[in-house]
C-alpha positions as CSV (number, residue, x, y, z in Angstrom):
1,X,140.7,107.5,151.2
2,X,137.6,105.5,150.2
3,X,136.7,106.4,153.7
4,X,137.1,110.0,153.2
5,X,133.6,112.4,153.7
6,X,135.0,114.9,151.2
7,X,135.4,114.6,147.2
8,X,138.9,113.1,146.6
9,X,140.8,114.1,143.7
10,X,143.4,111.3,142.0
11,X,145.3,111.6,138.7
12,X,145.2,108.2,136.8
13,X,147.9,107.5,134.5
14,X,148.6,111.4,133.6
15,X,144.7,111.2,131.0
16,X,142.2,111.8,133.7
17,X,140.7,113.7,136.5
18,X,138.4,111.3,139.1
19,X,136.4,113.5,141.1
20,X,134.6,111.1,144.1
21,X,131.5,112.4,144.9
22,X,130.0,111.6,148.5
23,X,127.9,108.9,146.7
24,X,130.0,106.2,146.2
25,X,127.4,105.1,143.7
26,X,128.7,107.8,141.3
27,X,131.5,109.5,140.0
28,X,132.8,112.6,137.6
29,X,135.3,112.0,134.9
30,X,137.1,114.6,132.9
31,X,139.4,114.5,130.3
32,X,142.7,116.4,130.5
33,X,144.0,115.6,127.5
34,X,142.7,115.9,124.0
35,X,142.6,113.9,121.6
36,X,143.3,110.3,122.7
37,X,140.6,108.3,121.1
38,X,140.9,105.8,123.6
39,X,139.0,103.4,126.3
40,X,139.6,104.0,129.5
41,X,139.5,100.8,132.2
42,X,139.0,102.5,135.7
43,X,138.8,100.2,138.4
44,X,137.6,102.1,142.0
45,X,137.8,100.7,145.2
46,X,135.9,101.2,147.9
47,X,134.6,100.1,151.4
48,X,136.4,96.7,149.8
49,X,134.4,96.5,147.3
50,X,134.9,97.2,143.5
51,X,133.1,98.8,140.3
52,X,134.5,98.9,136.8
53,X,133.7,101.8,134.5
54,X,134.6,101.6,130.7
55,X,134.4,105.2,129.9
56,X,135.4,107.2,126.8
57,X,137.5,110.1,126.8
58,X,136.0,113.2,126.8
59,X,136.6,116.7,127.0
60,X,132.9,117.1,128.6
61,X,131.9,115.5,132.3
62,X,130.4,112.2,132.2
63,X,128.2,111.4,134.8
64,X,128.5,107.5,135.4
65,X,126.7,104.6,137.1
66,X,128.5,102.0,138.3
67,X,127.8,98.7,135.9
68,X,128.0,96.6,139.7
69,X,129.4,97.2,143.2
70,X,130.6,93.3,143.3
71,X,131.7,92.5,139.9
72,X,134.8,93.4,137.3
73,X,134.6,93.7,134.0
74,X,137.2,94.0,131.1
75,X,136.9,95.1,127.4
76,X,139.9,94.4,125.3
77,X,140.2,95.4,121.6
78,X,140.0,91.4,121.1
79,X,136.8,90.5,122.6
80,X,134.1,90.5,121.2
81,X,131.0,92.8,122.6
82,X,129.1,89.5,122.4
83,X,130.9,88.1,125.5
84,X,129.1,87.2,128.5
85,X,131.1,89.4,130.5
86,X,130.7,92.1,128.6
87,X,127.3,91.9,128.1
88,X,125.8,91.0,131.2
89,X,122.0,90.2,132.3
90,X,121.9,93.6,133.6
91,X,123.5,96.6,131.5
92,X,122.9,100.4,131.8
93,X,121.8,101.9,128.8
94,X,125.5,104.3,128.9
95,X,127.7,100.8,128.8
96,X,125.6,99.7,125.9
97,X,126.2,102.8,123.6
98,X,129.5,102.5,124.6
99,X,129.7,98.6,123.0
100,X,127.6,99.7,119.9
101,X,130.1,103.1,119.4
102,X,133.2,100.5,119.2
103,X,130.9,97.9,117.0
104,X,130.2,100.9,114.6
105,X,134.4,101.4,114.4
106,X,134.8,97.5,113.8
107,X,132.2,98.0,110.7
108,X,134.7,100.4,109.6
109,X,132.0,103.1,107.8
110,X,132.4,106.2,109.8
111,X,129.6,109.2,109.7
112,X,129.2,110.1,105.8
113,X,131.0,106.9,104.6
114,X,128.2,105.4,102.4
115,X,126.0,108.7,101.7
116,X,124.7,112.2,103.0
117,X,123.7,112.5,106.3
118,X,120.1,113.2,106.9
119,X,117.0,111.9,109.1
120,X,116.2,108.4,107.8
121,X,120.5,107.6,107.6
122,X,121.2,109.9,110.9
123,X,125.0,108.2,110.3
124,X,125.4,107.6,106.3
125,X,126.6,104.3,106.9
126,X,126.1,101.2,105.0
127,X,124.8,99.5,108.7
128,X,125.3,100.8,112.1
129,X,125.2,98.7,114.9
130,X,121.3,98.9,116.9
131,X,121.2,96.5,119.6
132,X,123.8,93.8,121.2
133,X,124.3,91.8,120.8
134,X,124.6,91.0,117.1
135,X,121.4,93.4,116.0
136,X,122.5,96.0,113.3
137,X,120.3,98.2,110.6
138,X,121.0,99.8,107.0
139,X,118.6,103.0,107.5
140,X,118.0,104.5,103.8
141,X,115.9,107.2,102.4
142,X,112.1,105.9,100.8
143,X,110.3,108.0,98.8
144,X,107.0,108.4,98.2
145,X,105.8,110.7,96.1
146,X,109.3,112.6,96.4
147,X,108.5,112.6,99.8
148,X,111.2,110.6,102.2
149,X,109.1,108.5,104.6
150,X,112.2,106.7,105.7
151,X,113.0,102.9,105.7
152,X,115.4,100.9,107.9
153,X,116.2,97.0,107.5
154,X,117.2,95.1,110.6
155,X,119.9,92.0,110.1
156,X,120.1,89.5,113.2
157,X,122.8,88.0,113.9
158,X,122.4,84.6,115.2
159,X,124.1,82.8,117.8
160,X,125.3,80.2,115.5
161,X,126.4,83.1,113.6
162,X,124.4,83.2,110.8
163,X,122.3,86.3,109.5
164,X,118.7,87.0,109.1
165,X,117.5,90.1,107.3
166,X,113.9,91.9,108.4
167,X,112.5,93.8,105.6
168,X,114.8,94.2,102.8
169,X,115.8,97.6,101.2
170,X,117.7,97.4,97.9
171,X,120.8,96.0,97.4
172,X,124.2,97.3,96.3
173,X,127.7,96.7,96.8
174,X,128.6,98.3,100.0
175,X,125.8,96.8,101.8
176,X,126.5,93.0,100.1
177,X,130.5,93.5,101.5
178,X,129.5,94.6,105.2
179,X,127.1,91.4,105.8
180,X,129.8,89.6,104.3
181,X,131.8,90.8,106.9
182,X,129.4,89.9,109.6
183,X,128.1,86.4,108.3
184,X,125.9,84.6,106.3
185,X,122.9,85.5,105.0
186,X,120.1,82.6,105.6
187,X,117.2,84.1,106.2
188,X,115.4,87.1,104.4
189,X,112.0,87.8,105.9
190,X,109.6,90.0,104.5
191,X,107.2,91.1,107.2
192,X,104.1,92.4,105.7
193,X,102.8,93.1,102.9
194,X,104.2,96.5,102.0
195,X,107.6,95.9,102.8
196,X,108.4,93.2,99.5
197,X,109.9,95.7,97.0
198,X,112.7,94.3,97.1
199,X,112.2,90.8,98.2
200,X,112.8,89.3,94.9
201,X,116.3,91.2,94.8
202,X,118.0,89.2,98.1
203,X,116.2,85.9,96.5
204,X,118.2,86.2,93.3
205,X,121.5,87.4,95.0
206,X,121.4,85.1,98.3
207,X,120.3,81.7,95.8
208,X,121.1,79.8,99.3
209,X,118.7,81.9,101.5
210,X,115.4,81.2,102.8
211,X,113.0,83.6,101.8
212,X,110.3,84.1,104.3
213,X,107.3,86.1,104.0
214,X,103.9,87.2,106.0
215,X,101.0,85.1,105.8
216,X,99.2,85.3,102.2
217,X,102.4,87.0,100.5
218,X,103.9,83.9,98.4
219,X,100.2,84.1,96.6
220,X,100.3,88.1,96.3
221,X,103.9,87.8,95.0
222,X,104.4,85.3,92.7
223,X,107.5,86.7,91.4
224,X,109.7,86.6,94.2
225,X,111.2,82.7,94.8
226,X,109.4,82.0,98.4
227,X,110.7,79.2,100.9
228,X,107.5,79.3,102.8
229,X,105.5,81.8,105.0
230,X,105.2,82.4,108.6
231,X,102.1,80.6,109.7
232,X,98.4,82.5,110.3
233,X,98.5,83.6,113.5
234,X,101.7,82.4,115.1
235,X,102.5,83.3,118.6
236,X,105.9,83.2,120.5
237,X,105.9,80.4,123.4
238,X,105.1,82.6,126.0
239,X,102.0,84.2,124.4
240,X,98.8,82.7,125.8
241,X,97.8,79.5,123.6
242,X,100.8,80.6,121.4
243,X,102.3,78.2,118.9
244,X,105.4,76.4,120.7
245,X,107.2,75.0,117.5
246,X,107.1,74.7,114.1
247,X,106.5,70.9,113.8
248,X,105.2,70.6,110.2
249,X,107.3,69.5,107.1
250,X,106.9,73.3,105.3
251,X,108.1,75.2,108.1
252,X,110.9,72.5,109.1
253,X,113.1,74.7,107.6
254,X,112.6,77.7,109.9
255,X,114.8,79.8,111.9
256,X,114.9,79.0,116.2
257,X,111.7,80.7,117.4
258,X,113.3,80.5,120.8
259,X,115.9,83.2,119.6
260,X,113.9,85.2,117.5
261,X,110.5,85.3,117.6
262,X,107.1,86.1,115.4
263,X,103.9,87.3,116.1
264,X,101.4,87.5,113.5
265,X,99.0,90.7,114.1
266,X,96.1,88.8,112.8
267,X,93.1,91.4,114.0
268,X,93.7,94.3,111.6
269,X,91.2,95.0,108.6
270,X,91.1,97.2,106.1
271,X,87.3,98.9,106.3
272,X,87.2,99.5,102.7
273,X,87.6,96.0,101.4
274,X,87.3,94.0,104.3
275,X,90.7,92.0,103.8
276,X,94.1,92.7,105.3
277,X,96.0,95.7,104.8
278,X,99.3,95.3,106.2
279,X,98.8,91.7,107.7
280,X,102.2,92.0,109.6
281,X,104.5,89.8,111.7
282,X,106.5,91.5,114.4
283,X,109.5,90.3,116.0
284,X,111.3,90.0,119.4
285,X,115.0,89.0,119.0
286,X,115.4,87.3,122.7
287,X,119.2,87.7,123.2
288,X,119.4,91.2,122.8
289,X,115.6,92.1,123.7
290,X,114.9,94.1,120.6
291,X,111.3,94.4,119.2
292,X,110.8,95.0,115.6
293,X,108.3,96.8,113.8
294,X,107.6,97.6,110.2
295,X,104.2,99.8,109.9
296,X,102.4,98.7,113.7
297,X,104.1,101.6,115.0
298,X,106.5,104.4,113.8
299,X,108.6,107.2,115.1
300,X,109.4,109.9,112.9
301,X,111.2,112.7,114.4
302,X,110.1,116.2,115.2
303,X,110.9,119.1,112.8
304,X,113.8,120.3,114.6
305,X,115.4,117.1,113.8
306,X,116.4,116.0,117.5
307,X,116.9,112.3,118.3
308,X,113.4,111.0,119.9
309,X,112.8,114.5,120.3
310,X,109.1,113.7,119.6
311,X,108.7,111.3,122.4
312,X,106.6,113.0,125.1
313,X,107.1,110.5,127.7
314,X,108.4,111.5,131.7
315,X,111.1,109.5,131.5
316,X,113.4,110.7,128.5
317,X,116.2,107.7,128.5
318,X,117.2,107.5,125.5
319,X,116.1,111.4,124.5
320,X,118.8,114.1,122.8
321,X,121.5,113.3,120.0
322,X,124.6,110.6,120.2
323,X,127.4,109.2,118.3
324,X,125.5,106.9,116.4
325,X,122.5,108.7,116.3
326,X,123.0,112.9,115.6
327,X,120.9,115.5,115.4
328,X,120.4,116.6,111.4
329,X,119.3,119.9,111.8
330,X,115.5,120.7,110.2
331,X,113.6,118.0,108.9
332,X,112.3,118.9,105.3
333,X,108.6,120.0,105.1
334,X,107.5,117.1,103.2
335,X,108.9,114.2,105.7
336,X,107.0,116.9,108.4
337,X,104.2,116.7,106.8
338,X,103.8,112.9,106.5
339,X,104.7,112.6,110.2
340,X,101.1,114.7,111.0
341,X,99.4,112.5,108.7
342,X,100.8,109.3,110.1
343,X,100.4,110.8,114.2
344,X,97.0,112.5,113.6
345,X,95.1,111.0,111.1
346,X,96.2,107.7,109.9
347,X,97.1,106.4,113.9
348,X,93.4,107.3,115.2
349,X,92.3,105.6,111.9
350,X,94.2,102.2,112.5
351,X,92.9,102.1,116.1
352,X,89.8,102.5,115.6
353,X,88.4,101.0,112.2
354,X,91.1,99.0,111.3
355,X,90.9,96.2,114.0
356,X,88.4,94.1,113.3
357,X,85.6,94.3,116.1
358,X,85.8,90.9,116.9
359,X,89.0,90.3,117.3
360,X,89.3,93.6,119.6
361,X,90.0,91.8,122.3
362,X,92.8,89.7,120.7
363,X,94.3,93.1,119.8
364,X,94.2,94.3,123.4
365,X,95.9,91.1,124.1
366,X,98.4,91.5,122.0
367,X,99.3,94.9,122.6
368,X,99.6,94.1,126.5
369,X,101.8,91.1,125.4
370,X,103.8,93.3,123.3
371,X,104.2,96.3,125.9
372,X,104.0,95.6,129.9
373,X,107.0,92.7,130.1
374,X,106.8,89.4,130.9
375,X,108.7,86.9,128.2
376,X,108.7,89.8,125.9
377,X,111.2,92.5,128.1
378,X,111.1,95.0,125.3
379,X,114.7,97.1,125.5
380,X,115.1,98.5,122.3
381,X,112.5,98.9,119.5
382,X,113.3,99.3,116.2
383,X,110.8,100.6,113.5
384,X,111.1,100.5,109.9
385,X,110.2,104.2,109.7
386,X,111.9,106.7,112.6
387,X,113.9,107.3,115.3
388,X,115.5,103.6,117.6
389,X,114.1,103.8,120.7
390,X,116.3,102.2,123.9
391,X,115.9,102.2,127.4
392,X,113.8,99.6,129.1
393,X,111.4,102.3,131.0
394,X,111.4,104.4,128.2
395,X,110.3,101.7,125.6
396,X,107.3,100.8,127.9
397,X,106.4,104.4,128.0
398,X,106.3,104.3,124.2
399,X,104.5,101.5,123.8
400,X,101.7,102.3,126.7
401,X,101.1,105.9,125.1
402,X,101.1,104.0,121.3
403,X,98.6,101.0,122.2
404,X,96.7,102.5,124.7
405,X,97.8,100.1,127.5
406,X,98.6,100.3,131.0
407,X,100.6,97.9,132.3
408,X,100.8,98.9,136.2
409,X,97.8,98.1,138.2
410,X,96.1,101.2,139.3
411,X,95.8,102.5,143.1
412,X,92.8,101.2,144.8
413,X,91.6,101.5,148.7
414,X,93.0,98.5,150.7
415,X,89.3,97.0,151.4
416,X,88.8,96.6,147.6
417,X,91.9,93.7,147.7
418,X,91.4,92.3,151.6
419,X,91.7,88.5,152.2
420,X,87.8,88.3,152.9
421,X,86.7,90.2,149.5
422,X,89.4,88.1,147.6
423,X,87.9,84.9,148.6
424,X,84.4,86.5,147.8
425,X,86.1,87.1,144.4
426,X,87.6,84.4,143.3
427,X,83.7,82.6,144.3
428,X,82.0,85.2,142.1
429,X,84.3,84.1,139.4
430,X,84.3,80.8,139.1
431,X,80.5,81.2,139.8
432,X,80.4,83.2,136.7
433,X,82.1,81.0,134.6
434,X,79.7,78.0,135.8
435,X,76.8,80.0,134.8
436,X,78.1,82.0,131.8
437,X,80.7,79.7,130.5
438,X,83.1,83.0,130.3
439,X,86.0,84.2,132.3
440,X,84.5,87.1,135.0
441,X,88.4,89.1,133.9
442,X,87.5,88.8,130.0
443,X,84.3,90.1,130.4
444,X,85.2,93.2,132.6
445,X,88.1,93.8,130.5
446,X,86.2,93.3,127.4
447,X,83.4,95.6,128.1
448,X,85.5,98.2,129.5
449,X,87.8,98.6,126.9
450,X,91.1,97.5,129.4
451,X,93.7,94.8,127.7
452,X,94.4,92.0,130.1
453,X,96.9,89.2,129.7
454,X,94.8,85.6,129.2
455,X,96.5,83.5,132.0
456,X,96.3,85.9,134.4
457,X,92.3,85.0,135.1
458,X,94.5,83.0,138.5
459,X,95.4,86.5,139.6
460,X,92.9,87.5,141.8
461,X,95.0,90.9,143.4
462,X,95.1,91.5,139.3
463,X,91.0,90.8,139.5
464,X,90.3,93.0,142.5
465,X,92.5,95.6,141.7
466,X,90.4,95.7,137.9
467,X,87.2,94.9,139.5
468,X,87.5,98.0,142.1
469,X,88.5,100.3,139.4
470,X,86.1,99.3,136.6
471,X,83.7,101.5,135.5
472,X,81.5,98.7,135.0
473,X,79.0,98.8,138.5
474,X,79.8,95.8,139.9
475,X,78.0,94.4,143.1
476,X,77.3,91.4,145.1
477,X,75.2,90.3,148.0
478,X,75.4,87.4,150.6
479,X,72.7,84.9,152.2
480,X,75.2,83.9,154.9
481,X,74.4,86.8,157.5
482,X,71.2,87.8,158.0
483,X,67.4,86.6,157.2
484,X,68.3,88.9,154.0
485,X,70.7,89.3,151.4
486,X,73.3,91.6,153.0
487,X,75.8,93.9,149.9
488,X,79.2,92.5,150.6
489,X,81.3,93.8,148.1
490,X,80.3,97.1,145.6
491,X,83.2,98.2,144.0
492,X,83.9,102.1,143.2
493,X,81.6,102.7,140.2
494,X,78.7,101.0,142.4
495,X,79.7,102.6,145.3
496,X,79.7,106.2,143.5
497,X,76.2,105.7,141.6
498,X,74.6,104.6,144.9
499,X,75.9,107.1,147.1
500,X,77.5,105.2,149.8
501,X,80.7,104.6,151.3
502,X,82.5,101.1,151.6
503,X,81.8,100.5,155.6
504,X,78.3,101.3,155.3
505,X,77.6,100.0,152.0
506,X,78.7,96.4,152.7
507,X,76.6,96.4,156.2
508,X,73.3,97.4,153.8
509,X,70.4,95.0,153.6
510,X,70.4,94.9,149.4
511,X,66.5,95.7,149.8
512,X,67.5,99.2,150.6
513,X,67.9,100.3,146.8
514,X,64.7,100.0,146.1
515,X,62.0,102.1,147.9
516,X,58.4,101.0,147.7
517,X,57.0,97.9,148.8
518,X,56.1,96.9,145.6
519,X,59.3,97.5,144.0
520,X,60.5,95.2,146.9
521,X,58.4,92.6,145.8
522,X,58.8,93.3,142.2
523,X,63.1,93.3,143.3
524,X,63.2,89.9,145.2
525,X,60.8,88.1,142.5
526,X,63.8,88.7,140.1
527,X,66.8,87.3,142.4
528,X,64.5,84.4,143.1
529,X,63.7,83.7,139.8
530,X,67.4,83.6,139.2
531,X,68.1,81.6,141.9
532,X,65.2,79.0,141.4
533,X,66.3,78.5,137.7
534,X,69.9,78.4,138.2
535,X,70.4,74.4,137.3
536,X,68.7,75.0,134.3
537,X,70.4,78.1,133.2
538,X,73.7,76.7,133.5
539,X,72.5,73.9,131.1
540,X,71.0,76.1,128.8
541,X,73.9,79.0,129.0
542,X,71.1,81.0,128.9
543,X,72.1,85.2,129.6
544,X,70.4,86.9,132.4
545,X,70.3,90.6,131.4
546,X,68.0,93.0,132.2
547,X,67.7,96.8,131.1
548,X,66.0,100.2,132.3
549,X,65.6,98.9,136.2
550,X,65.1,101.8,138.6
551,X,66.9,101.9,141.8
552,X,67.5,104.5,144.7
553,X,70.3,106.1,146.0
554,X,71.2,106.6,149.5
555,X,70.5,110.5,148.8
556,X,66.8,109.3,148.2
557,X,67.1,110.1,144.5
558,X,66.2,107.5,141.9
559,X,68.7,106.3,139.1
560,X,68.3,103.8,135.9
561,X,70.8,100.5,135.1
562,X,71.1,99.8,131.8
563,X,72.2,96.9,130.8
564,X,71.9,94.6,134.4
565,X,73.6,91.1,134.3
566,X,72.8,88.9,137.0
567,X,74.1,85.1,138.2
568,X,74.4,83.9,141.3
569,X,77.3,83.2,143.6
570,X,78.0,79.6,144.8
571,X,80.0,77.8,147.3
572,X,82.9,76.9,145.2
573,X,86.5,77.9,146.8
574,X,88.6,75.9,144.4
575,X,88.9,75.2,140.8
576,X,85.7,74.6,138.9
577,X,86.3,70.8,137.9
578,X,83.9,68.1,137.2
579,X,83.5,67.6,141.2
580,X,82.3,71.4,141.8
581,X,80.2,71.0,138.8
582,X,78.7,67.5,139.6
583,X,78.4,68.8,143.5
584,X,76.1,71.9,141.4
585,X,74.3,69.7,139.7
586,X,72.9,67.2,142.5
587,X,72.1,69.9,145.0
588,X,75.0,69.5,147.3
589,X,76.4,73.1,146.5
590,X,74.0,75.3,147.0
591,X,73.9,79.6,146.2
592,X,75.5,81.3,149.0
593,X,74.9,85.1,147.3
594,X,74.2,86.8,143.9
595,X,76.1,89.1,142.0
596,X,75.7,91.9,139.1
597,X,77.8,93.8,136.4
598,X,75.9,96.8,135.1
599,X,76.7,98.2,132.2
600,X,75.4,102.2,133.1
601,X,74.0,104.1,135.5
602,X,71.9,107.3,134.5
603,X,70.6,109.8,137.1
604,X,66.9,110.5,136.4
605,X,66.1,113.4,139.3
């Protein structure tokens, strides 16, 4: 009885044991006969309601979440796991393995089919199914200096059901009868400049295919017979400014950038010869929500061999051994060895020297584009060196620890984000951009090393939230309610290296952090100075920063602000057009406040 408050026990057709737990969300099954290689279609009602499992037989407990509470679904031997009710908009990481263990037995090349089993071929297949739908790799040994670093190629298969291939590896005759199998190869993309070996080899045996390569590659390799590059900084559609289309004769010839997508990583340097190492193009296959990467970032397992045993993250998704990806027992010293160099020297190295410093920015751009969701819902990543990596949470995880991005907003007090200091915000903001001619969110963001999405600048809970939580010291007064300027916003930083709290601070006559009259008079010259000469500062673009003032705290004891950049705050509630400007400009919209963004604050007592 689906109404029963006890587990019930029911024998379905004489294979399996369904144990109902008292969540009706759940349930156990166990196998009771060996053997039977089957799938299993269990259809459980309860409360009226239904929820399909496709399970497989096994002689170990399977605990199972329920793919919906409202809909069926079927799996036949003759559908395809393309189909739309098979592969729904929302599908737990167990049904997918499940469609990518039966893909693996459609490719026909079972564990040890094509070579030895080992950490860069965790299968030794010719391909084994990645991603669905339609994303597969051939994983091979590389070798470098006898050492095997590991290389994996990627083949999409596109909804018109034609293939592309991501970084070639070499080719034989297993791996030219399985894409056979699958399609037709028409694209062959190599996707920066290391991973070309074997470019020329698909360009001679696919005379049909385009051959695609990063940008500066057809003039680096002259050999290989090139259909065009991808362009110099290309951007998916729903990057910031990104490029849209491909609408020149050259690139007419192109693959759907809707379905899979580039994005050239256009920031990195190398510091010894001031040209582009890698100069990659990563790629987001939309359908199945893949991201690949060839040498932006890499996964090489722990010594112990364990599938994404190596990612430290709290939630451990995809973590621990399966059937298409098993443990191999001890990874040889040398592969060990190159994963240290790669996680401890080289990655510190890239971050650090090998993004250009002005492009920095673009870089944390990119890396928040890449990793916190959005157009790019990242579900699977596949490197060209290490471990698959699946599991929406987990992949985000990945990527925040490997770019040094968060993605959620942090915690802040509930005054730092109230209606009144939101509107006070958004003022400062636009204020600064009519002053400085830059956004207020680049400039925190830039200067305190945080990425930000452009096209969020709109966002002001994103704005306040960044803004309270800054350690930039970030301050601003108002004229509107008292003979003097009054603090009405500080955020934390400010708040901490003046020594007040929120309710008293934003009740505080400004005057009060300075102490003698002198340095009163020597204080208010400044902000009028700023004041008087904003028209012509905001003509000029002139930069209002001032070092080494000294200030007291609440406590009495004096402190120094380094770097002080002051503008002030005008009336302007709406969008900064040629009206808001014009109003500026004749005297009809006057300063209502002043703000400041310090850069440090140094205790001298």
């Amino acid at each position: 009885s689906s109404q029963s408050k006890v587990p019930t026990v029911v024998v379905f057709d004489g294979c399996c044991l369904l144990i109902r737990t008292r969540r009706q969300e759940e349930a156990i099954i166990m196998n009771v006969l060996h053997g039977r290689q089957l799938l299993l279609l269990l259809l459980i009602i309860y409360h009226g309601e239904a929820a399909a499992f496709i399970l497989p037989q096994s002689s170990k407990p399977q605990k199972l979440i329920p793919t919906s509470r409202h809909k069926k679904s079927r799996l036949s031997s003759s559908q395809s796991p393309n189909d739309d009710d098979i592969v729904p908009a929302v599908y737990p990481l167990s049904r997918k393995k499940l469609v990518l263990i039966e893909e693996a037995k459609k490719l026909n090349t079972p564990k040890g089919s094509y070579s030895s089993v080992g950490w860069s071929n965790r299968l030794g297949s010719v391909l084994t199914p990645a991603a669905v739908p339609g994303v597969y790799t051939a994983d091979r040994p590389f070798y470098w200096n006898k050492i095997d670093v590991g290389c994996r190629m990627t083949v999409i298969k596109q909804q018109n059901g034609e293939l592309i291939v991501h970084s070639p590896i070499g080719i034989d005759a297993p791996l030219i009868r399985s894409l056979e199998e699958l399609g037709e190869v028409t694209h062959v993309i190599s996707p920066n400049y290391e991973h070309v070996k074997y470019a020329h080899q698909w360009a001679e045996q696919y005379p049909n295919a385009k051959i695609w390569g990063c940008p500066g590659l057809m003039e680096r390799e002259t050999n290989v017979r090139w259909t065009g590059e991808v362009p110099f900084g290309a951007r998916p559609p729903g990057f910031h400014g990104g490029n849209q289309s491909i609408s020149d004769d050259k690139h007419q010839d192109i693959w759907d950038w809707e379905e899979f997508q580039p994005l050239h990583i256009d920031t990195e340097v190398n510091p010894f010869t001031g040209k582009s190492f890698f100069n990659e193009v990563i790629y987001y296959h939309t359908a199945s929500k893949t991201l690949l990467m060839t040498d932006l970032f890499w996964n090489y397992p722990s010594s112990d061999g364990t599938t994404n045993g190596q990612i430290s993250v709290d939630n451990k998704e995809d973590f621990g051994p399966w059937e298409l990806a098993p443990s191999v027992g001890k990874i040889p010293f040398g592969s060990t060895a190159w994963k240290f160099g790669m996680d401890k020297i080289f990655y510190p190295f890239y971050l650090n020297l090998m993004v250009k410093s002005d492009k920095r920015q673009t870089f944390n751009e990119i890396a928040r584009f890449i990793t916190c969701g959005g157009d790019w819902e990242v579900e699977t990543i596949i490197p060209a060196h290490g471990d698959v990596v699946r599991g929406k949470k987990v992949c985000r995880e990945v990527l925040e620890k490997h770019f040094n991005v968060q993605c959620s907003l942090p915690s802040v007090d509930a005054h730092f984000t109230s209606p009144s200091v939101l509107a006070w915000l958004k003022k400062m903001t636009l204020s600064y951009k009519l002053e400085r001619g830059e956004d207020f969110l680049e400039v925190i963001s830039r200067e305190a090393g945080i990425s930000v999405n452009k096209g969020d600048e709109n966002d002001l809970m994103q704005l306040a939230t960044l803004c309270a939580s800054s350690p930039l010291a970030i301050a601003s007064h108002d004229f509107l309610r008292a003979d003097e300027a009054i603090y009405i916003y500080g955020n934390q930083a400010f708040l901490d290296g003046f020594g007040y709290k929120w309710d008293e601070f934003v009740e505080l006559p400004s005057s009060k952090c300075v102490e003698t009259d002198t340095e009163v008079e020597e204080r208010q010259k400044l902000l009028d100075n700023i004041k008087d000469a904003a028209m012509s500062k905001t003509q000029s673009n002139e930069v209002d920063k001032y070092d080494n003032l000294v200030r007291v705290r609440k406590d009495g004891k004096k402190i120094l602000l380094k770097g002080v950049h002051l503008w002030n705050v005008w009336d302007i509630s709406e969008n900064l057009d040629d009206n808001a400007r014009a109003k500026v400009e004749s005297g009809a919209i006057k300063p209502i406040g002043q703000a400041v963004w310090i850069s440090n604050v140094e205790y001298l007592d």
